[in-house]
MOPAC internal coordinates of N, CA, C and O (Angstrom, degrees):
PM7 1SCF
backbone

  N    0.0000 0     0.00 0     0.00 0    0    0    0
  C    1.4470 1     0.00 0     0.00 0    1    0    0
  C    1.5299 1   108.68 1     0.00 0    2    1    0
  O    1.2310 1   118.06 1   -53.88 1    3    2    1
  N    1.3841 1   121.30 1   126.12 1    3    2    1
  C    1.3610 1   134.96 1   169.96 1    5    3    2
  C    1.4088 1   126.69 1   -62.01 1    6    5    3
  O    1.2310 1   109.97 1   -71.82 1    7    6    5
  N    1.3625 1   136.44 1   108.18 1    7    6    5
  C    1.2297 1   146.30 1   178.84 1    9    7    6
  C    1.7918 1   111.15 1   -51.86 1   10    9    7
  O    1.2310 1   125.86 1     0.04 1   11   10    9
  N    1.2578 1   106.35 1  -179.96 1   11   10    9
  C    1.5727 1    88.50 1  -177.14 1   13   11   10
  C    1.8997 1   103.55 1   177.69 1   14   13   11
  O    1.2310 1   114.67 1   -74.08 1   15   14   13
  N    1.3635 1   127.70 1   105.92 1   15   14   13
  C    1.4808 1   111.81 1  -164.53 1   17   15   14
  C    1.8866 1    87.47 1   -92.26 1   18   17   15
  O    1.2310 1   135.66 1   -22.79 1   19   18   17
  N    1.4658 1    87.30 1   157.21 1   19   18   17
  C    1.6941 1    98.56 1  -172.03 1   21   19   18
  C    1.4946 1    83.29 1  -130.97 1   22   21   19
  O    1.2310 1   118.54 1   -56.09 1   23   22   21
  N    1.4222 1   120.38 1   123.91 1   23   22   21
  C    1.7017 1   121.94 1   141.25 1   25   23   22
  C    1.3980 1   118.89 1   -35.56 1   26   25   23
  O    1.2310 1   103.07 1   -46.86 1   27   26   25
  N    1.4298 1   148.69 1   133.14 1   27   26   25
  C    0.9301 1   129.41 1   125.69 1   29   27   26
  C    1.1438 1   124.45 1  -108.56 1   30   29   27
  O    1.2310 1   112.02 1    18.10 1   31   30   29
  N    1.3035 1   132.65 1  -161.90 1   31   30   29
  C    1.3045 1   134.00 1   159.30 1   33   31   30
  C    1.3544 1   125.90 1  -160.98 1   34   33   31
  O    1.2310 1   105.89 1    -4.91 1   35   34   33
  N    1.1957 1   143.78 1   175.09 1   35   34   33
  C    1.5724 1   139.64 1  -177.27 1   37   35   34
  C    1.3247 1   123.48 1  -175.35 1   38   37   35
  O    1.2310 1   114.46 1   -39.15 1   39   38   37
  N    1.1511 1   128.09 1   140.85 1   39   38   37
  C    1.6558 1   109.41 1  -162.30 1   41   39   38
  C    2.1277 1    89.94 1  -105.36 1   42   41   39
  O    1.2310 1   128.72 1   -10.17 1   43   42   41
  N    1.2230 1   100.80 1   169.83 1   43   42   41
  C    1.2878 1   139.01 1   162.54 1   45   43   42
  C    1.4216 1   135.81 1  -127.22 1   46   45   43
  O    1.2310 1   122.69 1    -6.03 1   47   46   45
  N    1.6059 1   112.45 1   173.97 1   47   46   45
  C    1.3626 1   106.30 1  -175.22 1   49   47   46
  C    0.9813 1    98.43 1  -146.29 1   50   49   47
  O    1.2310 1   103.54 1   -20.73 1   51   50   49
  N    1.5501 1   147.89 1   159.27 1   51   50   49
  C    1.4488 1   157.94 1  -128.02 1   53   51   50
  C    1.3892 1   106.58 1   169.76 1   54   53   51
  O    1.2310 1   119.95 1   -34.50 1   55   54   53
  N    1.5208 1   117.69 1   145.50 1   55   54   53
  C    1.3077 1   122.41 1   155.76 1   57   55   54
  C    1.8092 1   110.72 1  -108.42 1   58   57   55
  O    1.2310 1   128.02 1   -59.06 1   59   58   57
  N    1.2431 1   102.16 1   120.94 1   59   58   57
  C    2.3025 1    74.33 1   174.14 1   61   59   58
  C    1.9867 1    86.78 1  -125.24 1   62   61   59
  O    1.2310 1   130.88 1   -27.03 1   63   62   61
  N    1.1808 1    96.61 1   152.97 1   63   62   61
  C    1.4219 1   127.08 1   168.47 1   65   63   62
  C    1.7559 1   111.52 1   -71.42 1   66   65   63
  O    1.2310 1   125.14 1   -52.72 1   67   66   65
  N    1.3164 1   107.74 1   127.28 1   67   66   65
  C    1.8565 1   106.35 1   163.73 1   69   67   66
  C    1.2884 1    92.50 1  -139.46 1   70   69   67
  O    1.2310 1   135.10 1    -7.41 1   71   70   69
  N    1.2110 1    88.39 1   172.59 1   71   70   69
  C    1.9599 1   123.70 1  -160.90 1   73   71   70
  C    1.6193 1    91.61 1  -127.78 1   74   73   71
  O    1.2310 1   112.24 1   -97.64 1   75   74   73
  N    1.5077 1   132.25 1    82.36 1   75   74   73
  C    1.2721 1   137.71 1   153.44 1   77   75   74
  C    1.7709 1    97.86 1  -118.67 1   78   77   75
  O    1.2310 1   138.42 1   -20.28 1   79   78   77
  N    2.0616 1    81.90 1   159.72 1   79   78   77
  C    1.1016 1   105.25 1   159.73 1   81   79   78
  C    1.8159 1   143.81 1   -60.42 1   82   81   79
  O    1.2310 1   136.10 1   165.57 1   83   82   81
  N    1.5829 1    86.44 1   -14.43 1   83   82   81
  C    1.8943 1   102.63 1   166.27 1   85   83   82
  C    1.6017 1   108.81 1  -173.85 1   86   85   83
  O    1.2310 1   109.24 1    11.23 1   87   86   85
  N    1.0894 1   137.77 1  -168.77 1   87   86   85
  C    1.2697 1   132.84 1  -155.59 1   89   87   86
  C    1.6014 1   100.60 1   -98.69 1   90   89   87
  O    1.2310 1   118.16 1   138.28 1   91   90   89
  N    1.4073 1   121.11 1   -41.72 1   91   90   89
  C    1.4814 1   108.44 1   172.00 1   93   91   90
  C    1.5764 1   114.21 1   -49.89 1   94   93   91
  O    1.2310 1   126.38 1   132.36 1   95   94   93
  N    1.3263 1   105.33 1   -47.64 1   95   94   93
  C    1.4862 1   104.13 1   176.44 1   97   95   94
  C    1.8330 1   131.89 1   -69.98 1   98   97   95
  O    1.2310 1   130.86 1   168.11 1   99   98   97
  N    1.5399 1    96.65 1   -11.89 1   99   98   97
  C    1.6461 1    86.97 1   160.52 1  101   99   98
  C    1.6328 1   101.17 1  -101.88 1  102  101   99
  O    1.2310 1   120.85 1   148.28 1  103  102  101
  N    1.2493 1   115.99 1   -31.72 1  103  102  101
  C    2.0091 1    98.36 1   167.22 1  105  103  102
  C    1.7284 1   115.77 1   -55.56 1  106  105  103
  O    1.2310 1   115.10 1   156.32 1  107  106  105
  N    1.0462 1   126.91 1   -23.68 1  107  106  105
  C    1.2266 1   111.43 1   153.24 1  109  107  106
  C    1.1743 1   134.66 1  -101.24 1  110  109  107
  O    1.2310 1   110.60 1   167.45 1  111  110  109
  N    1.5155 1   135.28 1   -12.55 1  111  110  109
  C    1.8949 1   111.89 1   131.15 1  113  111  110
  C    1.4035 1   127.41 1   -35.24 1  114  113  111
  O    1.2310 1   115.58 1   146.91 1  115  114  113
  N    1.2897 1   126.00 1   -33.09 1  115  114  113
  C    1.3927 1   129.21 1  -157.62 1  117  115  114
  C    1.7738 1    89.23 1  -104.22 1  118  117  115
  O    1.2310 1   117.66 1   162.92 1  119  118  117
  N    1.0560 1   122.05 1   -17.08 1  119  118  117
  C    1.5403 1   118.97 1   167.00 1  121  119  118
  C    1.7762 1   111.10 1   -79.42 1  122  121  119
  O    1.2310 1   115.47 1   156.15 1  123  122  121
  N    1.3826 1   126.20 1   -23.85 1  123  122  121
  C    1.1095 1   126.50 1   167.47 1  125  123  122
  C    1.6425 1   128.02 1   -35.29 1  126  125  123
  O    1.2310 1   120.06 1   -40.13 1  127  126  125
  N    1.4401 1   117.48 1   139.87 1  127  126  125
  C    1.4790 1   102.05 1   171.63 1  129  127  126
  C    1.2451 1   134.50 1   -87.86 1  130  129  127
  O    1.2310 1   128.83 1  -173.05 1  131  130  129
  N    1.5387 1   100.60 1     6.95 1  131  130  129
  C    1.5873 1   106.91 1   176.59 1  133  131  130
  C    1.9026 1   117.79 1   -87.24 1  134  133  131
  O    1.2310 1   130.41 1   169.99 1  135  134  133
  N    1.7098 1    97.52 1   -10.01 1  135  134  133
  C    1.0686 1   114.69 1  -157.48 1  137  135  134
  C    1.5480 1   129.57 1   -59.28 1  138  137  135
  O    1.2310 1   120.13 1   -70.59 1  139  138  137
  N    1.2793 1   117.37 1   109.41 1  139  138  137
  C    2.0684 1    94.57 1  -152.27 1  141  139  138
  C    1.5431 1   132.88 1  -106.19 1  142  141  139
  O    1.2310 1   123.00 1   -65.08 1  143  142  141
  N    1.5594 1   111.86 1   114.92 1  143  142  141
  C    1.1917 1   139.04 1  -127.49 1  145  143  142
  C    1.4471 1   104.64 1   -41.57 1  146  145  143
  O    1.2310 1   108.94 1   -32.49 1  147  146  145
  N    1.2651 1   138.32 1   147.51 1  147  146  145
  C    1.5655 1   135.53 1  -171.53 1  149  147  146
  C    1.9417 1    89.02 1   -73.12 1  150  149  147
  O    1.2310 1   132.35 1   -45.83 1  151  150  149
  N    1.2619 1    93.76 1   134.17 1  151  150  149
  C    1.6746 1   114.51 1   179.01 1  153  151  150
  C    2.0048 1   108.58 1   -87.35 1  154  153  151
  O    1.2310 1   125.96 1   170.31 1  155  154  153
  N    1.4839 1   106.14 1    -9.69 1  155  154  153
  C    1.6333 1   107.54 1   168.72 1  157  155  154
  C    1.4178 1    98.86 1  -113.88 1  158  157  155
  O    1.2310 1   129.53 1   -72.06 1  159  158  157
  N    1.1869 1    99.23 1   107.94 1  159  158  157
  C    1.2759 1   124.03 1   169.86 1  161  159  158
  C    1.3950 1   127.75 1  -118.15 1  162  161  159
  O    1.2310 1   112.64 1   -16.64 1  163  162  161
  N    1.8751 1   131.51 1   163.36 1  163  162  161
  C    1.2195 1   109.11 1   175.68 1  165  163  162
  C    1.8428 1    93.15 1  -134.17 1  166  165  163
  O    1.2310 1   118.41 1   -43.86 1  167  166  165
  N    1.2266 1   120.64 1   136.14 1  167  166  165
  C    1.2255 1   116.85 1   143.27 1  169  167  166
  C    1.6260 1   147.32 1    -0.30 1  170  169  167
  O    1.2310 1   110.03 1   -62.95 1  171  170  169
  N    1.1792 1   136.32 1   117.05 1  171  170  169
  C    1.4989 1    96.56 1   179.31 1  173  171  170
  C    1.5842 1    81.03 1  -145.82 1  174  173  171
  O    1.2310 1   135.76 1   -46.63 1  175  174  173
  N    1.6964 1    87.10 1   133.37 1  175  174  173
  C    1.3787 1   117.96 1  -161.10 1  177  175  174
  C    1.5039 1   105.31 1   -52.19 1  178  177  175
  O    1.2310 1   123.32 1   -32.09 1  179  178  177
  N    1.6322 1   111.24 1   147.91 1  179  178  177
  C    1.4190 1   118.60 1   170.35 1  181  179  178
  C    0.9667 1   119.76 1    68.94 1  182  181  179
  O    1.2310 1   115.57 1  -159.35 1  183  182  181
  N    1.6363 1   126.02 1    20.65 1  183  182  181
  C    1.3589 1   111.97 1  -178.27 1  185  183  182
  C    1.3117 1    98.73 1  -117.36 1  186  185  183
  O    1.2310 1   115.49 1  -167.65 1  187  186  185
  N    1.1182 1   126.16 1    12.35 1  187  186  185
  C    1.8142 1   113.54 1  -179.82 1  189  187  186
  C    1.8444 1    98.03 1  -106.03 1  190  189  187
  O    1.2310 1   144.43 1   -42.37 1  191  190  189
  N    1.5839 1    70.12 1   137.63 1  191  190  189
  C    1.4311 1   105.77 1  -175.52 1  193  191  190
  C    1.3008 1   138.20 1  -130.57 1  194  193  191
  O    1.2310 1   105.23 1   -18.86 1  195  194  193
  N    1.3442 1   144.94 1   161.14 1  195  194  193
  C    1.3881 1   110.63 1  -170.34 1  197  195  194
  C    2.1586 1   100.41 1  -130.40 1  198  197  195
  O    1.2310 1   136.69 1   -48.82 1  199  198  197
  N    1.2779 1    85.28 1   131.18 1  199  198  197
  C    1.7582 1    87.92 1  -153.32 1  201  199  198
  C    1.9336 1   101.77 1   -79.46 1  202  201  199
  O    1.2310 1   125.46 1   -79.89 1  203  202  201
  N    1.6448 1   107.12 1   100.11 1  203  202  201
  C    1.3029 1   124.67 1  -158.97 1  205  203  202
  C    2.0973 1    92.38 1   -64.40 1  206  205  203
  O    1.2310 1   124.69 1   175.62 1  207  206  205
  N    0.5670 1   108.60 1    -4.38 1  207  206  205
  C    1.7518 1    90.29 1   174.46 1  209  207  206
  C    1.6829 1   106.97 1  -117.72 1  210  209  207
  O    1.2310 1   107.85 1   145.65 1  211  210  209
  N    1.2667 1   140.29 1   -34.35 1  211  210  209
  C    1.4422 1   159.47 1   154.43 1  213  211  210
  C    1.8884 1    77.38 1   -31.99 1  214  213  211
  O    1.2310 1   123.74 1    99.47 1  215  214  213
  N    1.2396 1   110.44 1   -80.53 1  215  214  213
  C    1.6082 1   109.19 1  -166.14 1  217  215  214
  C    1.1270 1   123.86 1   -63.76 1  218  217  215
  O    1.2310 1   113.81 1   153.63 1  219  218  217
  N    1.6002 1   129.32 1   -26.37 1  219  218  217
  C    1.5441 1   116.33 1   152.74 1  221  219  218
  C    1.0472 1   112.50 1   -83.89 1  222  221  219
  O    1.2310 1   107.19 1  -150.11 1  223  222  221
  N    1.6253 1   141.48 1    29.89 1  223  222  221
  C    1.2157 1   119.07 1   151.86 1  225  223  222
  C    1.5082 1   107.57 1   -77.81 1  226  225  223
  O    1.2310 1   131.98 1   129.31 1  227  226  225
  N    1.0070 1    94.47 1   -50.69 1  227  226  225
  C    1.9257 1   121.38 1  -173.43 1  229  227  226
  C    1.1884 1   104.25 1   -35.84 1  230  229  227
  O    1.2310 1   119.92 1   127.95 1  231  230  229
  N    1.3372 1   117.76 1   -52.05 1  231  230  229
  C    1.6207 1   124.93 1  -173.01 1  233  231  230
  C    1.8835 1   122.25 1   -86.38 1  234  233  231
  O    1.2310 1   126.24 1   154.71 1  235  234  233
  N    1.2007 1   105.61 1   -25.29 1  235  234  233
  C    1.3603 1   121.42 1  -148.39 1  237  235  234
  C    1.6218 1    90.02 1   -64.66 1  238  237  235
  O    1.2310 1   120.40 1   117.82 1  239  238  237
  N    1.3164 1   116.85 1   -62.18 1  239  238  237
  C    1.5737 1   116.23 1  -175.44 1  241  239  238
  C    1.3314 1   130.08 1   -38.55 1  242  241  239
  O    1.2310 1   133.87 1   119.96 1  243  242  241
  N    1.8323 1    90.79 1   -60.04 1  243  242  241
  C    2.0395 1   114.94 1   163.72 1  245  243  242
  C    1.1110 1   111.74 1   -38.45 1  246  245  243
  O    1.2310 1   126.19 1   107.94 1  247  246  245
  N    1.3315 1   105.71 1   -72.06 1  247  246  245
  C    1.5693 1   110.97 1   168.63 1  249  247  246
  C    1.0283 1   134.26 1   -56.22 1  250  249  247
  O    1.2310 1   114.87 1   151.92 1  251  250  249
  N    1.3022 1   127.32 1   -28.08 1  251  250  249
  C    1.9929 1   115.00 1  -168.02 1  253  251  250
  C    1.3933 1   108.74 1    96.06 1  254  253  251
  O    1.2310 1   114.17 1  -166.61 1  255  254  253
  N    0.9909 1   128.65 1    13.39 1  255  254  253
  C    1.3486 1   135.78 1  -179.64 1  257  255  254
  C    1.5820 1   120.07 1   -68.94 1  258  257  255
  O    1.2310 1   123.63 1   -30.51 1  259  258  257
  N    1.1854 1   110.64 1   149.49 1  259  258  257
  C    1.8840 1    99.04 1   172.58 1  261  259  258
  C    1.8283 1    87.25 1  -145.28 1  262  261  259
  O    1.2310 1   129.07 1   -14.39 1  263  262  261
  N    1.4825 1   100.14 1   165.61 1  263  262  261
  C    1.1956 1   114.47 1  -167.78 1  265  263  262
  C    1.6256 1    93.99 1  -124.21 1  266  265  263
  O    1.2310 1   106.33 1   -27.59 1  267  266  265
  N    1.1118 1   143.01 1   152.41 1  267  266  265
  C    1.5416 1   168.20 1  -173.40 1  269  267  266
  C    1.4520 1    87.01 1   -47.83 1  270  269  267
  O    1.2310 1   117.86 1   109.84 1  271  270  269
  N    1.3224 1   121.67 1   -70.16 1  271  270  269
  C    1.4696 1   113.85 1  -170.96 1  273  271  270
  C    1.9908 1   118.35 1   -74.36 1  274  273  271
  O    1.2310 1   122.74 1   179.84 1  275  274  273
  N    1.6927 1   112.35 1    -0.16 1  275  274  273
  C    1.0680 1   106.83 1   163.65 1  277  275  274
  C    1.7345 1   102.59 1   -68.41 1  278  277  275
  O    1.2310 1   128.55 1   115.92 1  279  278  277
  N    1.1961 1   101.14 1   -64.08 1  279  278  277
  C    1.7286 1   111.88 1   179.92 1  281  279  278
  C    1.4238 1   117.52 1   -24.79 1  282  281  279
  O    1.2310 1   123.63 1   140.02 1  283  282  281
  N    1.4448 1   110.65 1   -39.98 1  283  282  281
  C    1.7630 1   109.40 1  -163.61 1  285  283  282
  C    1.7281 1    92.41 1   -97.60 1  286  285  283
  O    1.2310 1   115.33 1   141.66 1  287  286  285
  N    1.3117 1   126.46 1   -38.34 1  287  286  285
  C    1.3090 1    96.38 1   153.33 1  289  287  286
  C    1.5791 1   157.01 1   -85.00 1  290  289  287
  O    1.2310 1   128.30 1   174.41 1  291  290  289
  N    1.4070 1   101.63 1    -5.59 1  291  290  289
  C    1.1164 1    80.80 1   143.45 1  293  291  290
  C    1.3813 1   147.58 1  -102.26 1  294  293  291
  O    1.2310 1   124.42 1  -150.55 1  295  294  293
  N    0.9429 1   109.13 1    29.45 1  295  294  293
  C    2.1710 1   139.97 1  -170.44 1  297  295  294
  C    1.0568 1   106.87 1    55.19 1  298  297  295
  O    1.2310 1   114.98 1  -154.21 1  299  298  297
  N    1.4834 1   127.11 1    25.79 1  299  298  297
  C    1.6958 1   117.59 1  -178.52 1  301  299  298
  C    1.7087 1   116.41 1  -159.22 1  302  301  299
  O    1.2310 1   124.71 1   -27.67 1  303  302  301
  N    0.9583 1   108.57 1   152.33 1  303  302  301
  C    1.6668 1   111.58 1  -154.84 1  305  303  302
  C    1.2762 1   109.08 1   -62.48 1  306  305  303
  O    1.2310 1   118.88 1   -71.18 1  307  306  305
  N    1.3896 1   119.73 1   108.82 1  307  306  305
  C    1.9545 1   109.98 1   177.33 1  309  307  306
  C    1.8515 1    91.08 1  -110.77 1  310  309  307
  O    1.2310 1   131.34 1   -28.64 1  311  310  309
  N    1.6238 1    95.72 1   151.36 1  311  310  309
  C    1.5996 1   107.02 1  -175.13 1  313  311  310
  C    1.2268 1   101.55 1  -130.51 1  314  313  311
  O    1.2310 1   114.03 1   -18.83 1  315  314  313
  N    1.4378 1   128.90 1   161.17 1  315  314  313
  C    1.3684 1   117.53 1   -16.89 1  317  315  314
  C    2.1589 1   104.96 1   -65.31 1  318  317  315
  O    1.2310 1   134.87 1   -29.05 1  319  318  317
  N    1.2599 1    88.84 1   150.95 1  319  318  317
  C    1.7606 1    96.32 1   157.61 1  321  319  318
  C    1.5800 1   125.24 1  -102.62 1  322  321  319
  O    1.2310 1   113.07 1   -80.04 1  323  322  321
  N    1.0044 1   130.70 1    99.96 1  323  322  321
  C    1.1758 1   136.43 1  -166.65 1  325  323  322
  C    1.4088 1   115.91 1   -84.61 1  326  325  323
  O    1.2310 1   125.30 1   -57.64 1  327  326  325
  N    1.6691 1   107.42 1   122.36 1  327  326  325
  C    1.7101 1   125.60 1  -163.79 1  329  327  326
  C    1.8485 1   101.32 1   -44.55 1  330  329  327
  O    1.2310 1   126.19 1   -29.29 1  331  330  329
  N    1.0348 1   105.72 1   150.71 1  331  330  329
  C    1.8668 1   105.37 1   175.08 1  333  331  330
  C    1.4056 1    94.73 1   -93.21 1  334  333  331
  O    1.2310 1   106.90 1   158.63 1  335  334  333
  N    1.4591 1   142.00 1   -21.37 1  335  334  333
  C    1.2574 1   132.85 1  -115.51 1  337  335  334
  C    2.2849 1    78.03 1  -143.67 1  338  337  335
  O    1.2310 1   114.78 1   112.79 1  339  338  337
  N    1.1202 1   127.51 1   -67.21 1  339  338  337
  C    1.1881 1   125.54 1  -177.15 1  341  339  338
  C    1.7662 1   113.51 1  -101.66 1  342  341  339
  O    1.2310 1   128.35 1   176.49 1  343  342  341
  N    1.0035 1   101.53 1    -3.51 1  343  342  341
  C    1.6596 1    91.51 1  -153.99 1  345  343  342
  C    1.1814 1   152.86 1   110.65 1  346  345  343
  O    1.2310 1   127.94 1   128.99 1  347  346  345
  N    1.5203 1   102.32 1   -51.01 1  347  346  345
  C    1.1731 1   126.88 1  -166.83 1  349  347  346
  C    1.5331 1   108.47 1   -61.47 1  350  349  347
  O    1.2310 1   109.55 1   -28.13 1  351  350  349
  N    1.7584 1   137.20 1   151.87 1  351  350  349
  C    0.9528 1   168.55 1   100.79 1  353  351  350
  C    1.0496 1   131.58 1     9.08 1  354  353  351
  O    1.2310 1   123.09 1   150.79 1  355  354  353
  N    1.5164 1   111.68 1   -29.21 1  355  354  353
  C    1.4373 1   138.97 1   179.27 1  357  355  354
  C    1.6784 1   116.88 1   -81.40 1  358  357  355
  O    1.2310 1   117.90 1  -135.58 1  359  358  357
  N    1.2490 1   121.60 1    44.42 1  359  358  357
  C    1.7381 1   112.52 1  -159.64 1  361  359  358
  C    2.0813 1    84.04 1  -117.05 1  362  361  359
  O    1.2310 1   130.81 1   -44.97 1  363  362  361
  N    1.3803 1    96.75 1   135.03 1  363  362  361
  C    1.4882 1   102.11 1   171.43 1  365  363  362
  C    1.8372 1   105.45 1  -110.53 1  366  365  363
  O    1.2310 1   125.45 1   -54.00 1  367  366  365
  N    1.3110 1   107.13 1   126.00 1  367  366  365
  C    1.6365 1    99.91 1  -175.88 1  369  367  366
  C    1.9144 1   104.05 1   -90.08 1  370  369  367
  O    1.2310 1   133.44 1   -52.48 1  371  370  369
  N    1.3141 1    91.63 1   127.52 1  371  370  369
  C    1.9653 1    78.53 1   171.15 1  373  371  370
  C    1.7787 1    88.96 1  -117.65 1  374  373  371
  O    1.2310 1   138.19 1   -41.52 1  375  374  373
  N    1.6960 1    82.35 1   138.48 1  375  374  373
  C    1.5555 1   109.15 1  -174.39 1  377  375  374
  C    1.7201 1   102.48 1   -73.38 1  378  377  375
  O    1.2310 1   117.42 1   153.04 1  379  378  377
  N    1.5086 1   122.51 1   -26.96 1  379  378  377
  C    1.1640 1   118.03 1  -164.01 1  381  379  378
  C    1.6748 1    98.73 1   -73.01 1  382  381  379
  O    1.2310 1   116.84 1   141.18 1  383  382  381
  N    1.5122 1   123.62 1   -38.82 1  383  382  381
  C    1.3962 1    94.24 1  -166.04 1  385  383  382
  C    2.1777 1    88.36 1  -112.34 1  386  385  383
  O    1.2310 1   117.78 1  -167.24 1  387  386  385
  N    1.2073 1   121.83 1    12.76 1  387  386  385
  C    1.3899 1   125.62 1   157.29 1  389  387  386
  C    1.6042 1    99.06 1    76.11 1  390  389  387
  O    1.2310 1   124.68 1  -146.63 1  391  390  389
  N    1.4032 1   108.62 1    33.37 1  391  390  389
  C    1.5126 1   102.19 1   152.13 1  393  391  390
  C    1.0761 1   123.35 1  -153.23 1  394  393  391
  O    1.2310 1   100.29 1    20.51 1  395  394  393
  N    1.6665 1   153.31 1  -159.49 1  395  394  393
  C    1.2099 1   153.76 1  -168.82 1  397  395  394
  C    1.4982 1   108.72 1  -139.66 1  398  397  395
  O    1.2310 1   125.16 1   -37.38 1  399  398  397
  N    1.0475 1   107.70 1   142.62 1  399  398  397
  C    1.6776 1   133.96 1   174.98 1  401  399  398
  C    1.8094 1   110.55 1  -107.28 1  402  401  399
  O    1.2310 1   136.04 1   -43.13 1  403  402  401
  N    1.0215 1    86.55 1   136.87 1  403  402  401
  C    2.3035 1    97.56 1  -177.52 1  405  403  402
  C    1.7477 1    92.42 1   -86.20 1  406  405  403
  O    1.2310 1   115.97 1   -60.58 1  407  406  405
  N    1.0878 1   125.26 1   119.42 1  407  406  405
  C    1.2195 1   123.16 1   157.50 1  409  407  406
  C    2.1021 1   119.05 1   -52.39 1  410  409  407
  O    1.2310 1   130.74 1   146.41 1  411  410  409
  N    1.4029 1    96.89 1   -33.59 1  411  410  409
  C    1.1127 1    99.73 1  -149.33 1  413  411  410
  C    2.0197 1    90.44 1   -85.45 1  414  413  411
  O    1.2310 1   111.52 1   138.87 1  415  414  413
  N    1.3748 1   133.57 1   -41.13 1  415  414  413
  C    1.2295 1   143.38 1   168.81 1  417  415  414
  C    0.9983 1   133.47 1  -103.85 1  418  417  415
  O    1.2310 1   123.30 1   178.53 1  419  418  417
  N    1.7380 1   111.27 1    -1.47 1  419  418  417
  C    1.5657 1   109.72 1   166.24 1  421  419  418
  C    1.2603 1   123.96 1    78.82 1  422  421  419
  O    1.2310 1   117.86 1  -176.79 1  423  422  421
  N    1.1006 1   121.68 1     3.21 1  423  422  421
  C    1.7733 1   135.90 1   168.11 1  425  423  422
  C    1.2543 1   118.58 1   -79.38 1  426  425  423
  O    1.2310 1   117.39 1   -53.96 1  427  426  425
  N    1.3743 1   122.58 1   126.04 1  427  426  425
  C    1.7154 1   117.75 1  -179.86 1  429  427  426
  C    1.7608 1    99.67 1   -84.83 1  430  429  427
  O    1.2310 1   124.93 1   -47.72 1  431  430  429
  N    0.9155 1   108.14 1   132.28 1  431  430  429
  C    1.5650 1   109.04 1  -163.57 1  433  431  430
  C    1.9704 1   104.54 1   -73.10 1  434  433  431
  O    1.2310 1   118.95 1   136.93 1  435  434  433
  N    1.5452 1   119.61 1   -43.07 1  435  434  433
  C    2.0894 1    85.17 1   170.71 1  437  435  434
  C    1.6691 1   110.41 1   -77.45 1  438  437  435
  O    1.2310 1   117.41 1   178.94 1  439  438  437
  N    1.1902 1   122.53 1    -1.06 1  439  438  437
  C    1.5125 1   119.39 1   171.44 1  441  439  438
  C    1.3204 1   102.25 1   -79.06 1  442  441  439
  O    1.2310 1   106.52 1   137.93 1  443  442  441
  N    1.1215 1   142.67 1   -42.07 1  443  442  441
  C    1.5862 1   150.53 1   150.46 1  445  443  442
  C    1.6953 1   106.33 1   -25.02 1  446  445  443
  O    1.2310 1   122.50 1   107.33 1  447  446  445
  N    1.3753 1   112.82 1   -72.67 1  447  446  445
  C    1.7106 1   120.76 1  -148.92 1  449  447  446
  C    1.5962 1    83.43 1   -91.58 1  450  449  447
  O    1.2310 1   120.56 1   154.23 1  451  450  449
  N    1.1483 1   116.53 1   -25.77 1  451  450  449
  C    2.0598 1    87.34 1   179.99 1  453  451  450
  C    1.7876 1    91.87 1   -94.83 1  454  453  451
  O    1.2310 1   103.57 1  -127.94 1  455  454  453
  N    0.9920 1   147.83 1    52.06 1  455  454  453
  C    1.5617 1   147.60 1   145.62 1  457  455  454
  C    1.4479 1    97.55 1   -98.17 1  458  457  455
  O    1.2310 1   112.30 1   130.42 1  459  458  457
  N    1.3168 1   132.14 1   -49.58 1  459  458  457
  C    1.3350 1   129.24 1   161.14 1  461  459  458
  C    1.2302 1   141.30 1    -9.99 1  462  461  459
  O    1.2310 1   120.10 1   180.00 1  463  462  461

């Protein structure tokens, strides 16, 4: 069985405490980039997600993967093409109109990445 890193991501929410002289001045400590992230945190529902191009980068090499715009540059069919939109493996490129369709979700992949 093939391994595989997936991006995800998810937001949270936090309260942290500062010690300023007025509130602009602790919103900008806490705007700092050294500033280090409150460790009690809570979840907030529905926001994790898994970031479909972050994750075929990750994989595409390991794997053998090509993406729609590997294909059009190099002017000739490389396989597998991997969906921008699901993932899937399943993308057929037709040269006549110069793009690919996902078998598996039905998305033409630059009608996909220019909705973006």
């Amino acid at each position: 069985m093939a391994q595989f890193k997936i991006s995800v991501g998810w937001e949270v929410y936090a309260t942290t405490y500062i010690e300023a002289d007025n509130l602009k001045q602790a919103i900008e400590i806490v705007n700092e980039d050294d500033f280090p992230l409150p460790t009690d945190t809570n979840y907030i529902d529905g926001t994790f997600n898994v970031d479909m191009e972050s994750t075929i980068e990750l994989n595409r090499k390991e794997n053998n993967y090509h993406t729609i715009s590997d294909v059009i540059e190099a002017q000739c069919t490389l396989e597998p093409i991997v969906c921008a939109n699901c993932g899937s493996t399943e993308v057929t490129f037709n040269q006549g109109i110069g793009d690919g369709q996902c078998a598996d979700c039905g998305e033409w992949q630059l009608e996909f990445l220019n909705k973006q």
